[in-house]
ChimeraX commands (.cxc) that place a marker at each C-alpha (Angstrom):
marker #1 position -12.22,-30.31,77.99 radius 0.5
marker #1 position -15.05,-28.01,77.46 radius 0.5
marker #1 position -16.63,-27.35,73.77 radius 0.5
marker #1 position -15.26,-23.53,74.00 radius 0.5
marker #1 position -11.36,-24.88,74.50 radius 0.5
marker #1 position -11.91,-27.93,72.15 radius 0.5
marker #1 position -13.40,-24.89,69.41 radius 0.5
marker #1 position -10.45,-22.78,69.93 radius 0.5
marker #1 position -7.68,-25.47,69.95 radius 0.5
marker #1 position -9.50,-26.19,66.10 radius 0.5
marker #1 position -9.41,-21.99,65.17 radius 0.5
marker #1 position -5.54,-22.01,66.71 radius 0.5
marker #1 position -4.33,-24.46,64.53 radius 0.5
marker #1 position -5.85,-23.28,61.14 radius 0.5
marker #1 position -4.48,-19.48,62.45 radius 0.5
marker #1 position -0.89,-21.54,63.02 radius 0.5
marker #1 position -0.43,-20.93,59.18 radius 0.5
marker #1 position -0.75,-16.99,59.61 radius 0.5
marker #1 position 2.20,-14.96,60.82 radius 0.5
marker #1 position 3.28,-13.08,63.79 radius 0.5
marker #1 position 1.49,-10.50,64.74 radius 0.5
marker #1 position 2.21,-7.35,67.21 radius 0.5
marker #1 position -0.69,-5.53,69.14 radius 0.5
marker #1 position 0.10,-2.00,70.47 radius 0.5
marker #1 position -2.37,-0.49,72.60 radius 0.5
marker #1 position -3.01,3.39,73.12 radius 0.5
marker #1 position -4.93,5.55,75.66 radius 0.5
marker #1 position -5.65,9.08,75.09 radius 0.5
marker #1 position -3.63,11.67,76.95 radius 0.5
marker #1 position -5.18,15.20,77.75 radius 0.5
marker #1 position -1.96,15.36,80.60 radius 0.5
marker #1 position -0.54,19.12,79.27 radius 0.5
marker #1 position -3.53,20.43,80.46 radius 0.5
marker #1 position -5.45,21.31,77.14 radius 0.5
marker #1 position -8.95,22.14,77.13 radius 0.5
marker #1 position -11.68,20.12,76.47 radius 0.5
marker #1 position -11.85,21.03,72.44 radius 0.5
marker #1 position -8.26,20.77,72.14 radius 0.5
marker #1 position -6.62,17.79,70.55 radius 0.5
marker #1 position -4.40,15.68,72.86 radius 0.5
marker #1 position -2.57,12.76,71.84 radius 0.5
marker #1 position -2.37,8.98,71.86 radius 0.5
marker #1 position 0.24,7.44,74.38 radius 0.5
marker #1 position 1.16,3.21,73.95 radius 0.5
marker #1 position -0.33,1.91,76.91 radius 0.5
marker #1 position 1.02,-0.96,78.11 radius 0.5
marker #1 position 3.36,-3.90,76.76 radius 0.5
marker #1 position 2.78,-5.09,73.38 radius 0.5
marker #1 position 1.03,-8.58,72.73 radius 0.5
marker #1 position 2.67,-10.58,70.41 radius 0.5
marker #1 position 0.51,-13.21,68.76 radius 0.5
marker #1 position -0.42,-15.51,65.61 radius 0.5
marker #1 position -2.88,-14.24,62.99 radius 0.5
marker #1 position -3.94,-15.20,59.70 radius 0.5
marker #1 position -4.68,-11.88,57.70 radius 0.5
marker #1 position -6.56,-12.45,54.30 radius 0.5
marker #1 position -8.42,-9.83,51.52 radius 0.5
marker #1 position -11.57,-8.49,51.95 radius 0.5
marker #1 position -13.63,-10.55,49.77 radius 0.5
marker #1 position -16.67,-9.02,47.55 radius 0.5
marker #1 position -18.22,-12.09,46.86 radius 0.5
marker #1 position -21.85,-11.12,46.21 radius 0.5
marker #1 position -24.01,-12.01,49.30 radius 0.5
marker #1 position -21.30,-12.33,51.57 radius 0.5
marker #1 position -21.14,-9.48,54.86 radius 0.5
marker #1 position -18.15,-7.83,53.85 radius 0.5
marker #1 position -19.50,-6.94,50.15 radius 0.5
marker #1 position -22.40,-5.36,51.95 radius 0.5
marker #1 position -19.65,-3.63,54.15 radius 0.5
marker #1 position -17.70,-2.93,50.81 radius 0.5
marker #1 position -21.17,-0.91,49.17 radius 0.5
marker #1 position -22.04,0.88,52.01 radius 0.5
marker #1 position -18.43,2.43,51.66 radius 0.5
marker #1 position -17.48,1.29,55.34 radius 0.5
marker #1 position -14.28,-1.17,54.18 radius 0.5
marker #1 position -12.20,-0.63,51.04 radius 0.5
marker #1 position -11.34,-2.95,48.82 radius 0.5
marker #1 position -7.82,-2.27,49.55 radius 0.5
marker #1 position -8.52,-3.19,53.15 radius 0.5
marker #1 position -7.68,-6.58,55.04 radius 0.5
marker #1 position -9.05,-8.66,57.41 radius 0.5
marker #1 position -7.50,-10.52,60.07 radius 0.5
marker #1 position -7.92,-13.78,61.97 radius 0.5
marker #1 position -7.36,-13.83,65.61 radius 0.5
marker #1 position -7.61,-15.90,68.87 radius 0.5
marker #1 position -11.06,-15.05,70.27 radius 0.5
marker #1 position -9.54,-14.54,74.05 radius 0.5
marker #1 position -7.34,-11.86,72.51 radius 0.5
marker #1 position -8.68,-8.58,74.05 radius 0.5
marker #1 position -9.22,-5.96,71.18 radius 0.5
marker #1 position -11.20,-2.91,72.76 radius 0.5
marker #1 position -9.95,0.40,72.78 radius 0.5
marker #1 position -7.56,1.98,70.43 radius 0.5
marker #1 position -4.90,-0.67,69.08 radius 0.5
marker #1 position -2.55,-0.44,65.96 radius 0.5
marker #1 position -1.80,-4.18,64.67 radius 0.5
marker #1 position 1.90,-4.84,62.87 radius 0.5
marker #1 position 2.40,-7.96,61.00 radius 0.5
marker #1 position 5.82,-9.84,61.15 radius 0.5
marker #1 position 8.46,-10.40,63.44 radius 0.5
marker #1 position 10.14,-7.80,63.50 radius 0.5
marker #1 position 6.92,-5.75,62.47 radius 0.5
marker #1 position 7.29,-4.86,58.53 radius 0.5
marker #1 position 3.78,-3.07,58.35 radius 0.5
marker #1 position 1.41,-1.51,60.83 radius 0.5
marker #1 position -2.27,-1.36,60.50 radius 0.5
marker #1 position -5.15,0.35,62.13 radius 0.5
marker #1 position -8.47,-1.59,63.20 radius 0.5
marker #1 position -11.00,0.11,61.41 radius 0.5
marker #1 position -14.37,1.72,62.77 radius 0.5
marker #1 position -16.40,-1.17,62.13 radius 0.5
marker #1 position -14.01,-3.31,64.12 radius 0.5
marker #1 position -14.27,-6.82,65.26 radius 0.5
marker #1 position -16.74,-9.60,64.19 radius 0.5
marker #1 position -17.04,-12.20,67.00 radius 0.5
marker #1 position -17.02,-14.92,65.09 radius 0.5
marker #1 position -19.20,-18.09,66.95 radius 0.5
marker #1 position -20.00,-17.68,70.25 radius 0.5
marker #1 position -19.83,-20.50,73.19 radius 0.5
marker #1 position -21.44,-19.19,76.16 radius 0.5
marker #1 position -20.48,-15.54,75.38 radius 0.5
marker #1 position -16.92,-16.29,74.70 radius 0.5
marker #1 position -15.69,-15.80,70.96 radius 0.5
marker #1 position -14.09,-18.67,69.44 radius 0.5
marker #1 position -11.62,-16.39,66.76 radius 0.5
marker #1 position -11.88,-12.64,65.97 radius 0.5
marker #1 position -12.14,-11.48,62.48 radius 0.5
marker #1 position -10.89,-7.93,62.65 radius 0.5
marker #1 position -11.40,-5.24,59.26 radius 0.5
marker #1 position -7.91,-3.23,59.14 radius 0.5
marker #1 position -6.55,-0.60,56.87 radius 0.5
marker #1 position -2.63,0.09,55.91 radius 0.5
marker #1 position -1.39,2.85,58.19 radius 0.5
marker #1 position 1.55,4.54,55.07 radius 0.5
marker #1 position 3.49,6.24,58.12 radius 0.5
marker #1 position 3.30,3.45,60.30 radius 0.5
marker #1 position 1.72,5.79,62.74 radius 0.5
marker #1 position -1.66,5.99,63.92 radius 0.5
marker #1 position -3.14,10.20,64.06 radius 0.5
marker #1 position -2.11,11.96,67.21 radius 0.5
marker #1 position 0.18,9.30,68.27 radius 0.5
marker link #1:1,2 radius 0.2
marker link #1:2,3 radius 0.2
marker link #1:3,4 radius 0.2
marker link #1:4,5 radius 0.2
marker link #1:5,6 radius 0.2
marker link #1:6,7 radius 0.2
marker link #1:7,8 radius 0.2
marker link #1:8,9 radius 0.2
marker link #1:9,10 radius 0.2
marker link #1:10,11 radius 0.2
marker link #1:11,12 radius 0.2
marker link #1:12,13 radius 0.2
marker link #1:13,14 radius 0.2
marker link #1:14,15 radius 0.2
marker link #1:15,16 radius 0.2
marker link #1:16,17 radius 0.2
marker link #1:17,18 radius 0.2
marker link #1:18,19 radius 0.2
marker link #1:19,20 radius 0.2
marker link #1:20,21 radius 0.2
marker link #1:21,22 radius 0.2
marker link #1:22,23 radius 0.2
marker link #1:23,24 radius 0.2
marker link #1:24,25 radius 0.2
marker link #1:25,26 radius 0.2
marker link #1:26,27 radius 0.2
marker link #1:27,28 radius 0.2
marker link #1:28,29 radius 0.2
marker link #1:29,30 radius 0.2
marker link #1:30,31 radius 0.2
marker link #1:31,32 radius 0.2
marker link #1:32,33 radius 0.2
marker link #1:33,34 radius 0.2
marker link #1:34,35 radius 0.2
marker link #1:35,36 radius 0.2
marker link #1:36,37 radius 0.2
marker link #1:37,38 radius 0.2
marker link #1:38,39 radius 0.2
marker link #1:39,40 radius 0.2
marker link #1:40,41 radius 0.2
marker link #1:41,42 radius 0.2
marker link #1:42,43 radius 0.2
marker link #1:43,44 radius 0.2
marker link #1:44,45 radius 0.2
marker link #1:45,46 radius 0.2
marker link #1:46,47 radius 0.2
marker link #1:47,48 radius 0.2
marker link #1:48,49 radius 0.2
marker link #1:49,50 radius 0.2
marker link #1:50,51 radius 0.2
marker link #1:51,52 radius 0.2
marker link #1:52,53 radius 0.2
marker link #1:53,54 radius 0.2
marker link #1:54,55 radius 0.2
marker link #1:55,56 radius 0.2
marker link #1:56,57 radius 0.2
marker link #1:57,58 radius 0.2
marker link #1:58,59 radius 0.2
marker link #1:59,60 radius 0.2
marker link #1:60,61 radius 0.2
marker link #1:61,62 radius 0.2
marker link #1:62,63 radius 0.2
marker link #1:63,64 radius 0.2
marker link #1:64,65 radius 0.2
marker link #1:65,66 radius 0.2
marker link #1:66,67 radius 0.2
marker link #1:67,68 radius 0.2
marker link #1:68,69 radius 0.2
marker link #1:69,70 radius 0.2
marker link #1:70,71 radius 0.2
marker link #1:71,72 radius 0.2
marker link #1:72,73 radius 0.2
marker link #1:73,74 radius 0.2
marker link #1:74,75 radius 0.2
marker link #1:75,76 radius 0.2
marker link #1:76,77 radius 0.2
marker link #1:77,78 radius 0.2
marker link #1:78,79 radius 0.2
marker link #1:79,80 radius 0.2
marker link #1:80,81 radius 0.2
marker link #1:81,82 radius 0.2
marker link #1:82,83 radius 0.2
marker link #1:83,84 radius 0.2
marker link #1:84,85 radius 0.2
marker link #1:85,86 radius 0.2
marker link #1:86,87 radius 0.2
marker link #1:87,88 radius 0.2
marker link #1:88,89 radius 0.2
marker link #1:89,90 radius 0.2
marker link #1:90,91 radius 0.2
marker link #1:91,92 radius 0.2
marker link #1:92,93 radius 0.2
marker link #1:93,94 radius 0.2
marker link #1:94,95 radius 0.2
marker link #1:95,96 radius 0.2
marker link #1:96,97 radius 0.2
marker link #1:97,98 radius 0.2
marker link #1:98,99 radius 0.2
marker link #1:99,100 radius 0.2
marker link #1:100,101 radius 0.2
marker link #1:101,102 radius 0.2
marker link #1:102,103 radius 0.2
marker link #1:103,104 radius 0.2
marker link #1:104,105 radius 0.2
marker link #1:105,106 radius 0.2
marker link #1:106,107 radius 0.2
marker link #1:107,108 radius 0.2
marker link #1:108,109 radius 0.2
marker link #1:109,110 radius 0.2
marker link #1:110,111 radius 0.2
marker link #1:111,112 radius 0.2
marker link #1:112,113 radius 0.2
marker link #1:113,114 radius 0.2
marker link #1:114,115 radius 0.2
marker link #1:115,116 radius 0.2
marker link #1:116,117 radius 0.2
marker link #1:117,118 radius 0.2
marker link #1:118,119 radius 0.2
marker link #1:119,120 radius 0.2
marker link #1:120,121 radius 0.2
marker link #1:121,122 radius 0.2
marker link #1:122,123 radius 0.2
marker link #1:123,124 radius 0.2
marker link #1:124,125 radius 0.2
marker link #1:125,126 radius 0.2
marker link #1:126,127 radius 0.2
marker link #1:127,128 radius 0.2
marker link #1:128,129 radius 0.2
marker link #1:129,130 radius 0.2
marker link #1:130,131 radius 0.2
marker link #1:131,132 radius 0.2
marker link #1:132,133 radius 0.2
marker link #1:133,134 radius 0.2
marker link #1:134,135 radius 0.2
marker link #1:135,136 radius 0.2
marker link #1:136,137 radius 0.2
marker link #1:137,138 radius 0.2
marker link #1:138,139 radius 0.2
marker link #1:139,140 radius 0.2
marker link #1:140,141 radius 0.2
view
């Protein structure tokens, strides 16, 4: 086995405590013809990818990237983070709901995805910042 798959086997059985999780991915529709400064919407593109993550709080321990993260007003302290696979493609829009069936749906914030350690430009686990979506909906969906 190679260090990268011996790594991730390790990461996938800590995030084997975490819960289901559901991935819903969206591309941006312009299709009713709208002009170039008019909103269009979000459309769910693709199947859903159902997976394990382990989501945890944001923690502001002094020192510590997220409480820079937390004073530079980019994360919340209401925010979460979430531990995922590292193979687990996360570009583009996505909404992530936890549980099976999904209780609450989150968005992936701005400031995304951390990478976590790196073998030979593959990411062992994601750490993703995420914020409570109230309506379950992500804007212009």
């Amino acid at each position: 086995m190679s260090l990268l798959n011996d790594l991730r086997n390790d990461a996938n059985s800590i995030l084997a405590e975490g819960q289901a999780i559901c991935l819903r991915y969206y591309a941006y529709s312009n299709a009713s013809g709208l002009s170039y400064d008019d909103s269009g919407s979000l459309v769910v593109s693709g199947t859903n990818l159902w997976t394990i993550g382990l989501k945890q709080l944001i923690s502001s321990k002094y020192g510590s990237s997220e409480a820079q993260l937390l004073l530079e007003g980019k994360i919340l302290k209401d925010d979460s983070k979430l531990y995922i696979n590292g193979s687990i493609p996360t570009s583009g829009t996505l909404k992530i709901g936890l549980g099976s069936p999904v209780t609450e749906w989150f968005r992936v914030l701005s400031e995304g995805v951390d990478n976590g350690p790196m073998v030979n430009g593959d990411a062992v686990y994601k750490k993703l910042f995420m914020r409570f979506l109230p309506t379950g909906s992500l804007d212009n969906e």
